[in-house]
N, C-alpha and C positions, 0 to 999 in steps of 0.2 A: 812287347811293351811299347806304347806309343803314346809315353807322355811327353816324347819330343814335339811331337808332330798330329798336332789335337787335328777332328776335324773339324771344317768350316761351321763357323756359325750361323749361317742362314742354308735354307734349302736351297739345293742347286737343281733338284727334279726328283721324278720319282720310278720305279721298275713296278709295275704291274703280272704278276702270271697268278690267273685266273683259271682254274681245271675246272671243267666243263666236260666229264666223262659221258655224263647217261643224256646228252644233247639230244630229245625227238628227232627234231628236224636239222642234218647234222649237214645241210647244203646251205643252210643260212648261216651267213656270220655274225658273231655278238659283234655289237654295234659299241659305242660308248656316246654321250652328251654333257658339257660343260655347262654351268650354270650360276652369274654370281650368286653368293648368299646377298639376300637382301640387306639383313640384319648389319652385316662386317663384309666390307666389299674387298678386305685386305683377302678373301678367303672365298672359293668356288666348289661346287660340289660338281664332281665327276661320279657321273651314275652308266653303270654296267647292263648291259640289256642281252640276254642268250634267247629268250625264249622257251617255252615248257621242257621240262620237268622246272625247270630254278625263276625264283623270284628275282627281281632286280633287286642291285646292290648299289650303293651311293659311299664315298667315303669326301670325307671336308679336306682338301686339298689348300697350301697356298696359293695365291690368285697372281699368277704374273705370265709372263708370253712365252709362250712355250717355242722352241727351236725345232721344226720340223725336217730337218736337217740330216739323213740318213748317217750321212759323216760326222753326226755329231752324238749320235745315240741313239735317233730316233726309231721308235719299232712299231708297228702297230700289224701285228700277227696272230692270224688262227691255224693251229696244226696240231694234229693227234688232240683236239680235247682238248688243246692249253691256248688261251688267249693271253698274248702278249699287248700291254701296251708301258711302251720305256718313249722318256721324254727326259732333256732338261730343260733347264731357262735360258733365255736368249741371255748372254753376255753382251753388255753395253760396250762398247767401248768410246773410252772418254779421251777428247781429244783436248789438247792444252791452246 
């Protein structure tokens, strides 16, 4: 039980695995592309691309700067089938 210790209320990032079993052409790697929404710029759509047999996939993401930072979480992997992409958000830090 963890109503001590709720978690945060805003998005900190997100983990992506994406199974990609019956891949055609299993030498190419899914790709991904960020994109603001036009509509609400607080929010970006990251869209998934494999290639034949699967349709691309898009999902509405929060819109802020991502930490590319391996030491920080960052993944962006294809192996056996499963596409990884893990990210969080860049942490401000705020000086006095």
């Amino acid at each position: 039980d963890d109503t001590d210790n709720p978690p945060p209320k805003t998005v900190q990032g997100y983990k992506f695995n994406i199974f990609y079993p019956d891949l055609i052409d299993k030498t190419k790697t899914p790709s991904y592309s960020l994109t603001v929404c036009e509509d609400n710029r607080d929010f970006s759509i990251l869209k998934f691309h494999a290639g034949p047999p699967y349709e691309d996939i898009a999902f509405k993401i929060v819109s802020k700067e991502w930490d590319y930072s391996y030491k920080h979480g960052f993944r962006c992997h294809f192996q056996n089938g499963i596409f990884q992409l893990w990210f969080h958000f860049r942490k401000w830090k705020y000086r006095r």
